[in-house]
VEXDOBA-567571 format. One record per atom (N, C-alpha, C): residue number from 1; residue in one letter; atom name; x, y, z. Coordinates in nm, 3 decimals. Atoms other than C-alpha are relative to their C-alpha. Example, Ala and Ser with C-alpha at 12.3 -4.5 7.8 and 13.67 -1.06 7.14 Angstrom:
! VEXDOBA-567571
<guba 1, a, N, <0.089, -0.119, 0.000>>
<guba 1, a, CA, <1.230, -0.450, 0.780>>
<guba 1, a, C, <0.090, 0.120, 0.000>>
<guba 2, s, N, <-0.082, -0.119, -0.006>>
<guba 2, s, CA, <1.367, -0.106, 0.714>>
<guba 2, s, C, <-0.077, 0.109, 0.073>>
END
This chain:
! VEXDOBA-567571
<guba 1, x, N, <0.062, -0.069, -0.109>>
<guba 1, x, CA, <9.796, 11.991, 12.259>>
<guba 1, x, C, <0.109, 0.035, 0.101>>
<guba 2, x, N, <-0.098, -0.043, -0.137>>
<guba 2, x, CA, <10.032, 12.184, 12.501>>
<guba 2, x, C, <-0.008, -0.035, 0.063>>
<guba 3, x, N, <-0.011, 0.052, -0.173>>
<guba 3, x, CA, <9.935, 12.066, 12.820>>
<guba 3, x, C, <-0.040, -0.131, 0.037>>
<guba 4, x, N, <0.058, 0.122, -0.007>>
<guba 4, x, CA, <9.847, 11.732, 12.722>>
<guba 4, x, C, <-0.096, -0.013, -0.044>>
<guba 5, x, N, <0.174, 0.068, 0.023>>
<guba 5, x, CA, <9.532, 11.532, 12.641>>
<guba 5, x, C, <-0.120, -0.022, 0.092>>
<guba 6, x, N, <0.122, -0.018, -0.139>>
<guba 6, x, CA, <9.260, 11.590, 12.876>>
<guba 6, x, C, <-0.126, -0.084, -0.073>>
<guba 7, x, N, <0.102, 0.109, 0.082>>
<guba 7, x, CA, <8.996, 11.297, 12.776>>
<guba 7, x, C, <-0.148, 0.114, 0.005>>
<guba 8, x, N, <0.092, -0.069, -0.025>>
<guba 8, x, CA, <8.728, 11.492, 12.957>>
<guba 8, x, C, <-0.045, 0.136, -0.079>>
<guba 9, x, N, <-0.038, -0.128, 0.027>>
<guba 9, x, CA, <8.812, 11.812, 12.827>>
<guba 9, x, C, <-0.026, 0.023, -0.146>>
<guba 10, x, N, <-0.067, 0.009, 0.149>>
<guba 10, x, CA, <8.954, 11.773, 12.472>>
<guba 10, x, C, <-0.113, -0.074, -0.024>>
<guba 11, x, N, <0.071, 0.098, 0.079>>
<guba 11, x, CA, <8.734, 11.475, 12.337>>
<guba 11, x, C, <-0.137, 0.029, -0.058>>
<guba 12, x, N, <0.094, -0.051, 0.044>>
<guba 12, x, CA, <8.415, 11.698, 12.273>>
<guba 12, x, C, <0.018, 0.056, -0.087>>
<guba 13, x, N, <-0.058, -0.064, 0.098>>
<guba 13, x, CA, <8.609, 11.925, 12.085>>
<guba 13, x, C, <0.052, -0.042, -0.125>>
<guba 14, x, N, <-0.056, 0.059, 0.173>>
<guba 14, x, CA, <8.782, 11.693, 11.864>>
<guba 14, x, C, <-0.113, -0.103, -0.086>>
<guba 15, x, N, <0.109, 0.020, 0.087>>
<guba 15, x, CA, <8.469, 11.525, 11.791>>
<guba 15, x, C, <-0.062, 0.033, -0.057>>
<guba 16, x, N, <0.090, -0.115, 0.089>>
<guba 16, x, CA, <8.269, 11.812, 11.691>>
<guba 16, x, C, <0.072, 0.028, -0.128>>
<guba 17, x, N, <-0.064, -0.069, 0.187>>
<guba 17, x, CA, <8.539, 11.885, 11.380>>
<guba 17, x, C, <0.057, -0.194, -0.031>>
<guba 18, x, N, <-0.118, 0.091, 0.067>>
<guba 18, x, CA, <8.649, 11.478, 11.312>>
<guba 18, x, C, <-0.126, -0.044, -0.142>>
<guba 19, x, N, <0.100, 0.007, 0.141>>
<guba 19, x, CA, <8.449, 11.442, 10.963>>
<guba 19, x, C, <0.021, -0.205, -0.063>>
<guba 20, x, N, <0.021, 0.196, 0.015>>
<guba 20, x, CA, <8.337, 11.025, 10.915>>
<guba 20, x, C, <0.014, -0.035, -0.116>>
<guba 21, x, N, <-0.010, 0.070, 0.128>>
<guba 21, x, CA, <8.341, 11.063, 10.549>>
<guba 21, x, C, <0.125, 0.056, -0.041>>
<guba 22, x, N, <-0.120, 0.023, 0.027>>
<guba 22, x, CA, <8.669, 11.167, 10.519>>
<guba 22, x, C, <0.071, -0.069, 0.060>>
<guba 23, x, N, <-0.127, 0.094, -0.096>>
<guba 23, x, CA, <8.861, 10.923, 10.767>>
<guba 23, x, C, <-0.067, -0.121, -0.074>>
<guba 24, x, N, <0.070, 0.100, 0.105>>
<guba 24, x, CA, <8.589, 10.662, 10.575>>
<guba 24, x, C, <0.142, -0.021, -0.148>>
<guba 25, x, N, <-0.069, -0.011, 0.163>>
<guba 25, x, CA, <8.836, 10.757, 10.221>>
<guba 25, x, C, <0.169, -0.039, 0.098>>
<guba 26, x, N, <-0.097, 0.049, -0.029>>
<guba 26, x, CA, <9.131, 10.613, 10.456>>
<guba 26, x, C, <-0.055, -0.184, -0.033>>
<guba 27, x, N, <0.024, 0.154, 0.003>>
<guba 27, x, CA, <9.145, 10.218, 10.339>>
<guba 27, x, C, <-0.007, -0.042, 0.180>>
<guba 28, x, N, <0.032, 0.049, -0.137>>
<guba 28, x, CA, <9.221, 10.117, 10.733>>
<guba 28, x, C, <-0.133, 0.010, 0.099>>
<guba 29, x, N, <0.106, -0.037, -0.089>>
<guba 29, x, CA, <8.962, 10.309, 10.862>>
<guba 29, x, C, <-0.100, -0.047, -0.034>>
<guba 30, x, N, <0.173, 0.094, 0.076>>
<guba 30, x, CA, <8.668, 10.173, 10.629>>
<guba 30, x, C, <-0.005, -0.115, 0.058>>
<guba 31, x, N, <0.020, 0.136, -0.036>>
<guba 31, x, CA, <8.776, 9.836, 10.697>>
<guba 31, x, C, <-0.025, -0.003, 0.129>>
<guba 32, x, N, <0.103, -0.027, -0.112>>
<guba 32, x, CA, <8.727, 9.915, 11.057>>
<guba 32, x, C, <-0.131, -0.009, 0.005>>
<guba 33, x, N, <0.136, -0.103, 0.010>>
<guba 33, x, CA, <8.386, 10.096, 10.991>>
<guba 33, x, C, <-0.082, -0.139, -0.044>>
<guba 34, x, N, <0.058, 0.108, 0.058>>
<guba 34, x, CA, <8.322, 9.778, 10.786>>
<guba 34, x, C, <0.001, -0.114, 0.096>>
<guba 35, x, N, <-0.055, 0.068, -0.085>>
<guba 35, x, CA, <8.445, 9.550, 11.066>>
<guba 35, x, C, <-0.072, -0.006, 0.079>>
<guba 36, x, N, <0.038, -0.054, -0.115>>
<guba 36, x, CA, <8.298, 9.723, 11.338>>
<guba 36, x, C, <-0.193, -0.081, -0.033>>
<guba 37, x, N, <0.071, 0.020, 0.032>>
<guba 37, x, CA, <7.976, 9.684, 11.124>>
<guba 37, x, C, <-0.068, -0.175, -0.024>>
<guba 38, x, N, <-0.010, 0.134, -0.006>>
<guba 38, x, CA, <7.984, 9.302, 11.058>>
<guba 38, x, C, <-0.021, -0.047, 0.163>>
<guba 39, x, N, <0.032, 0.001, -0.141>>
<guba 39, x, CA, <8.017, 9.259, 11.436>>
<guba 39, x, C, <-0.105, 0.021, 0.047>>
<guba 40, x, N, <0.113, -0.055, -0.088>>
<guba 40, x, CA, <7.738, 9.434, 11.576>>
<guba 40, x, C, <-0.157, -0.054, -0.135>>
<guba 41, x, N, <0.120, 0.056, 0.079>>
<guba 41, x, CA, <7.521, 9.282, 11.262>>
<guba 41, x, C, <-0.057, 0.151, -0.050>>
<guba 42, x, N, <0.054, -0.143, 0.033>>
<guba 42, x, CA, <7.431, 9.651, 11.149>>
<guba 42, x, C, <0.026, 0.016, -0.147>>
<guba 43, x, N, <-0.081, -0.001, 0.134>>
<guba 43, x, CA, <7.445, 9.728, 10.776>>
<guba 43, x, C, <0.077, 0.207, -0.003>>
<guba 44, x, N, <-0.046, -0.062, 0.034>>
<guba 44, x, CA, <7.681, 9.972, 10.683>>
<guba 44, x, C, <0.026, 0.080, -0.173>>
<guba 45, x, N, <0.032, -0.058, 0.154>>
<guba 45, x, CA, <7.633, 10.246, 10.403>>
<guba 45, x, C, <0.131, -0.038, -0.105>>
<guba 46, x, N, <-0.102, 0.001, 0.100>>
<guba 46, x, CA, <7.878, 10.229, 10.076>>
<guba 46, x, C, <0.102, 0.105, 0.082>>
<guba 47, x, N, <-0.124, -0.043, -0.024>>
<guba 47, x, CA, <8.219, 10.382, 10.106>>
<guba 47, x, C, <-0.028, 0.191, -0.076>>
<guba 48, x, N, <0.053, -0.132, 0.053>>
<guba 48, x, CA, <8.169, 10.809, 10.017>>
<guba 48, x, C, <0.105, -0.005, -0.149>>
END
């Protein structure tokens, strides 16, 4: 980003295109996802 990272700004935008089942097909990130899930007691779907 040229002029920096604007939280306010930027962070709508990069959410609308960040796709869950492809950052999911990163090992780190599942285990997160899986992590995150364990924690809060929530079940979490299979891996895509």
């Amino acid at each position: 980003m040229p002029g920096g990272y604007r939280e306010t700004i930027d962070q709508p935008a990069l959410t609308s295109v960040f796709d869950l089942e492809a950052a999911r097909r990163a090992d780190s990130f599942d285990k997160l996802v899986r992590d995150m899930g364990t924690l809060l007691n929530v079940p979490v779907p299979p891996r895509p």
